[in-house]
C-alpha positions, 0 to 999 in steps of 0.5 A: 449343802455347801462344798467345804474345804478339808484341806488345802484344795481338797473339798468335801462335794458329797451328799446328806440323804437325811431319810435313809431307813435301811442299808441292805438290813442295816437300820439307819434311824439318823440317816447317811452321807455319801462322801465325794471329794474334789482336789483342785490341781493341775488334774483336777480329780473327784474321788468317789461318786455318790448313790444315783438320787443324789447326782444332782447334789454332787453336781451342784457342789461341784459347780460352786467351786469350778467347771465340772467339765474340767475334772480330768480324773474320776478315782472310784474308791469302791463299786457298790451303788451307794457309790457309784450309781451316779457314775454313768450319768456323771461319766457322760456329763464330764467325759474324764481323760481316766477312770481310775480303780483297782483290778477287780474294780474295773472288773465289777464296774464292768460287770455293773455297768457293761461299759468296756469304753470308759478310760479306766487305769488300773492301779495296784498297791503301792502305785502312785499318781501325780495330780500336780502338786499332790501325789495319790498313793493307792492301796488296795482292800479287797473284801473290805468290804468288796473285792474291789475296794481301795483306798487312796492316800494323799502323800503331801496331806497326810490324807487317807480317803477310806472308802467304806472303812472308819465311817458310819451312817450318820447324817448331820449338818457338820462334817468333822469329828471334832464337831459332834459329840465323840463318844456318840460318833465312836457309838455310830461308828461301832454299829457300823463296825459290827454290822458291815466289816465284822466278818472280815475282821482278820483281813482288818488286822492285817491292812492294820498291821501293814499300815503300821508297818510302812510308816504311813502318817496319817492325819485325817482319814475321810470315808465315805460315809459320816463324818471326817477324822480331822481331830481324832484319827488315832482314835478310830484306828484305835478302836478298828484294831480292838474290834478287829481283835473281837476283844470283849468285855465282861458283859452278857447279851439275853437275846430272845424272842417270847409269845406269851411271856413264858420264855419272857419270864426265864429271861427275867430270872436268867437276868437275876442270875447275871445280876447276881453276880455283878455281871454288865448285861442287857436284855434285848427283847427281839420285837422291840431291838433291830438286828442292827442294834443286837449286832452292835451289841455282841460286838463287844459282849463275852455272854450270847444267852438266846431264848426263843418259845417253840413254834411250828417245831421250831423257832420264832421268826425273829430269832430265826432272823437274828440267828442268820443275821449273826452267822453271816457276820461270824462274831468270835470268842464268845460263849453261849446258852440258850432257853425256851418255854414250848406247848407239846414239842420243845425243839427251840433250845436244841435248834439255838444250841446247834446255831451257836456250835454252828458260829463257834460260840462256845456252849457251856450248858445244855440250856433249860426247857420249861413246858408252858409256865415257868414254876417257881422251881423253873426259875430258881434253875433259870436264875443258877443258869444266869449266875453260871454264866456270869461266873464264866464272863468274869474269869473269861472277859477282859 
């Protein structure tokens, strides 16, 4: 790739790793980018640096628009490796006067890196730094999504480098919001939501609430990862403020695991149940849907109903993978049943119960057990379970 130009002497100078599978168990079937900018001033300034494979890529760029030798100041947005893991060999090949990060960004550097030598200057929220003819306002955001996250704003462009927040793991050829297709960009954009900044949602609403608060106009947010909010920054915002409030919609999620399509079968007429009621739900057979995808989907769902057969006096290992995924990411203001076929024991929907008390779903039924096969007579107490649950989500989601 080309570096491009974002704004008047500001280039995009990252890279497109297209083959990226998986993000620390994210799955990631269209691949990332790892957003690098240059500004072109009196000190020349890189802003963020790139996963260690790629440093090559970012060098290259560089070079297509000056001397790397010449950057004067490395801004290190955010420590994680996708990141910073260039940033030894990148430090050595530059020799910059500054390495400029928050407080516990020198501290993690630090501690990844055990380089006390580098030039760091610590800057807190609210400090600026002139570059020239731009001016860098820095932010600070910690736990989103590490302690040593910021962001740096362009005062004179308007810009907002984000970091880790507004991205999405997306590799394309173009680079700009208003080049793809916005509502898939919104879709990327919400699993990333869901599967990364979920848990810190209340520490969202605040950095929002403070944005909004301080007046900061913003015309193009550039994070690192996916593409750049050029045309529709409002939108993003947006959206960040809905997710960050967990607002749901009138929509129920059948998340379940079978073995010999009994519990299958309950999830079929629990659907019935749904669809009875004229309720939005989709069944997500956990052989067949990635954690990452279910996530995206509780984001905005009102109905967790999970089912899982009994194995071993307890459950089957793909949902024992989702429930730990989901505690982890702490989604809020859902409800909840469970169901499940069992041989000779029968603890799975007990265990489903406690999991979701245990993330503060709301659990509305004591679920339904069914010993081997389903009768008719099981199914018709499945399909009333699905039409309790969809009355639930029509008075309670918005």
């Amino acid at each position: 790739m080309q570096p491009i130009e974002v704004k008047e002497n500001i280039y995009w100078v990252g890279a497109i790793d297209w083959n990226v599978r998986d993000f620390h168990g994210y799955q990631t079937p269209k691949g990332t980018t790892y957003n690098s900018f240059l500004v072109l001033d009196e000190k020349v300034t890189l802003f963020d640096c790139v996963k260690k494979p790629f440093k090559s890529n970012l060098l290259a760029n560089i070079r297509k628009l000056i001397d790397p030798a010449k950057i004067d100041y490395i801004v290190v947005n955010h420590v994680e490796m996708d990141h910073s893991g260039a940033l030894p060999e990148i430090m050595e090949f530059i020799g910059p006067e500054k390495v400029i990060c928050s407080p516990m960004g020198k501290k993690v550097l630090i501690d990844h890196f055990h380089r006390e030598d580098w030039p760091f200057e610590v800057v807190e929220s609210g400090k600026t730094l002139s570059l020239g003819k731009k001016t860098v306002q820095f932010l600070e955001t910690r736990m989103l999504h590490w302690p040593d996250s910021m962001f740096s704003y362009l005062v004179e462009d308007e810009m907002l480098i984000s970091s880790d927040a507004f991205g999405q793991h997306w590799a394309t050829s173009e680079r700009f919001d208003d080049e793809v297709d916005l509502e898939e960009l919104l879709s990327q954009s919400a699993k990333y939501y869901a599967n990364i900044l979920l848990l810190y949602s209340p520490l969202v609403q605040k950095l929002l609430a403070g944005v909004r608060k301080s007046g900061l106009r913003i015309n193009m947010i550039a994070p690192d990862h996916g593409l750049i909010w050029r045309s529709h920054p409002g939108r993003i915002l947006e959206a960040y403020d809905t997710w960050s409030q967990q607002k749901t919609k009138k929509k129920a999620l059948l998340i379940y695991d079978t073995m010999w399509q009994s519990t299958e079968a309950m999830a079929n007429a629990i659907a019935d149940g749904l669809n009875q009621e004229g309720v939005d739900f989709k069944m997500l057979n956990l052989k067949h849907n990635h954690r990452s995808d279910v996530m995206t989907e509780v984001l905005d769902s009102k109905a967790i109903i999970l089912g899982s057969s009994t194995l071993n006096n307890g459950i089957l290992p793909g949902m024992a993978d989702i429930l730990c995924y989901m505690k982890g990411l702490k989604p809020t203001g859902k409800i909840g049943a469970a169901f499940g076929s069992y041989g000779w024991s029968g603890e799975s929907v007990k265990i489903l119960n406690e999991a979701m008390e245990g993330m503060k779903i709301q659990v509305v039924d004591e679920g339904i057990r069914v010993k081997f096969a389903p009768t008719q007579q099981d199914l018709d107490r499945c399909i009333q379970l699905g039409r309790k649950i969809g009355k639930l989500v029509k008075e309670n989601g918005h």
